[in-house]
C-alpha positions in Angstrom: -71.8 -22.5 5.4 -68.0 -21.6 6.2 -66.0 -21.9 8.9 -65.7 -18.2 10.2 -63.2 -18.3 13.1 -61.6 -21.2 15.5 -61.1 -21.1 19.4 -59.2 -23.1 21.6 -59.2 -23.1 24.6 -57.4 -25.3 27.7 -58.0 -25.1 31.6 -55.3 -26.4 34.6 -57.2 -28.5 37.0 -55.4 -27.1 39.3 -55.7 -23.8 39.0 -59.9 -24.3 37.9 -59.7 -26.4 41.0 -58.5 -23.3 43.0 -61.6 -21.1 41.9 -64.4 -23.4 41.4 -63.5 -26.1 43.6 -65.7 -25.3 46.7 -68.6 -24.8 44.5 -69.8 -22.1 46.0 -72.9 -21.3 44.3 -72.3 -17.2 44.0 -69.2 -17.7 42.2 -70.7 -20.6 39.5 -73.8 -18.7 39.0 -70.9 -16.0 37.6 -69.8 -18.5 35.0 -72.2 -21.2 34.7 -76.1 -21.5 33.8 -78.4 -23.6 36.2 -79.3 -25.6 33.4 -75.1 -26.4 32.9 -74.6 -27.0 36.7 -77.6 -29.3 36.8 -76.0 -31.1 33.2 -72.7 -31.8 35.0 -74.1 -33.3 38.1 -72.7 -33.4 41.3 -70.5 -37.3 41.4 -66.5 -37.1 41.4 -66.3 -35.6 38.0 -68.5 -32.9 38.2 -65.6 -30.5 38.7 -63.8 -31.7 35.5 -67.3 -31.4 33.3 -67.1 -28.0 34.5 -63.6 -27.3 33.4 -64.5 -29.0 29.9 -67.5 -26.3 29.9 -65.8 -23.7 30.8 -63.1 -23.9 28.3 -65.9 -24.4 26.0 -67.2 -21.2 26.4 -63.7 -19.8 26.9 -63.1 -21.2 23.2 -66.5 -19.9 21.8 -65.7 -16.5 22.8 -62.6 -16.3 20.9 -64.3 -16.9 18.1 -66.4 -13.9 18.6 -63.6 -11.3 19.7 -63.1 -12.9 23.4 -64.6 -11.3 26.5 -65.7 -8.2 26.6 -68.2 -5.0 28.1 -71.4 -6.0 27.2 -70.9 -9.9 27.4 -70.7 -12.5 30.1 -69.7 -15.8 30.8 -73.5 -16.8 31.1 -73.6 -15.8 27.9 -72.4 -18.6 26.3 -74.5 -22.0 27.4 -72.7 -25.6 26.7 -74.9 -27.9 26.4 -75.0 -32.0 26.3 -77.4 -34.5 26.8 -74.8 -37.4 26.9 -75.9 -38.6 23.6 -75.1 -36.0 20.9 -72.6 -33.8 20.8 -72.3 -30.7 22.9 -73.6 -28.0 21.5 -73.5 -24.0 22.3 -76.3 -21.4 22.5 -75.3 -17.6 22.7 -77.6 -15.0 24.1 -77.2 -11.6 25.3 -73.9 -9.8 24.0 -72.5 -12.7 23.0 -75.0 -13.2 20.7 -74.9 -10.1 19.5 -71.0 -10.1 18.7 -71.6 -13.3 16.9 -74.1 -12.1 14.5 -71.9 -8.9 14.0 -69.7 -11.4 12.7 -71.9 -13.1 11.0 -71.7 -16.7 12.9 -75.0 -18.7 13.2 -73.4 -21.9 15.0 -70.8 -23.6 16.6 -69.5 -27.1 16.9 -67.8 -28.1 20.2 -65.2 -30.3 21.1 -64.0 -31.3 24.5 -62.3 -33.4 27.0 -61.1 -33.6 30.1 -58.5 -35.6 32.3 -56.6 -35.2 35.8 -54.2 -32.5 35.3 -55.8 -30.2 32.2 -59.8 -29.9 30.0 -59.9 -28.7 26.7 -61.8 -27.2 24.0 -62.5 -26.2 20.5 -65.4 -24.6 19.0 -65.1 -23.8 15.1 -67.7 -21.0 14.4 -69.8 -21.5 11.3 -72.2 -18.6 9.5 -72.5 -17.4 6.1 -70.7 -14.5 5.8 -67.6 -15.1 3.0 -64.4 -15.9 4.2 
């Protein structure tokens, strides 16, 4: 397996604190799965698991040609069970710019502080380099 593409991606607290920081559900439901909201929890650092996630997906997306018609934010799932680590799953158009591209998985990186969260996903599949 190669490594097809590389995202990065990194979110201001601040800023992420603006948007998502009233949690209103209309507005996560736009960016986030139930099954992520419910991951993250709802303690004090609920907000900064989100902004991990959502540079996460913001990362994964760069490695398939970033967003676009046809794909959304849902799209991309971050996953963690607080064991292993997190992992993504692609449906919809995201999934179907990936395999365009020819990747088959991802491995995640992040973390998260008070001022910024981060991200990388490297995109691995079998197409040559």
């Amino acid at each position: 397996m190669n490594v097809l593409a590389v995202g990065l991606d990194l979110v201001e607290m601040d800023r992420f604190r603006l948007l998502y920081g009233d949690f209103d559900p209309d507005v996560l439901a736009r960016c986030f799965t139930t099954r992520e909201q419910a991951i993250v929890g709802a303690d004090a650092d609920c907000l900064a698991r989100l902004a991990g996630r959502f540079a996460a997906k913001e990362a994964v997306l760069k490695t398939i040609g970033g967003l676009q018609d046809g794909i959304a934010l849902t799209d991309v799932e971050i996953i963690s069970d607080g064991v292993s680590p997190p992992r993504a799953e692609v449906t919809g158009g995201a999934l179907a710019a990936a395999v365009a591209r020819g990747i088959t998985n991802w491995q995640i990186s992040l973390t998260h502080g008070a001022q910024s969260a981060a991200a990388v996903a490297l995109a691995f599949g079998t197409a040559s380099t």
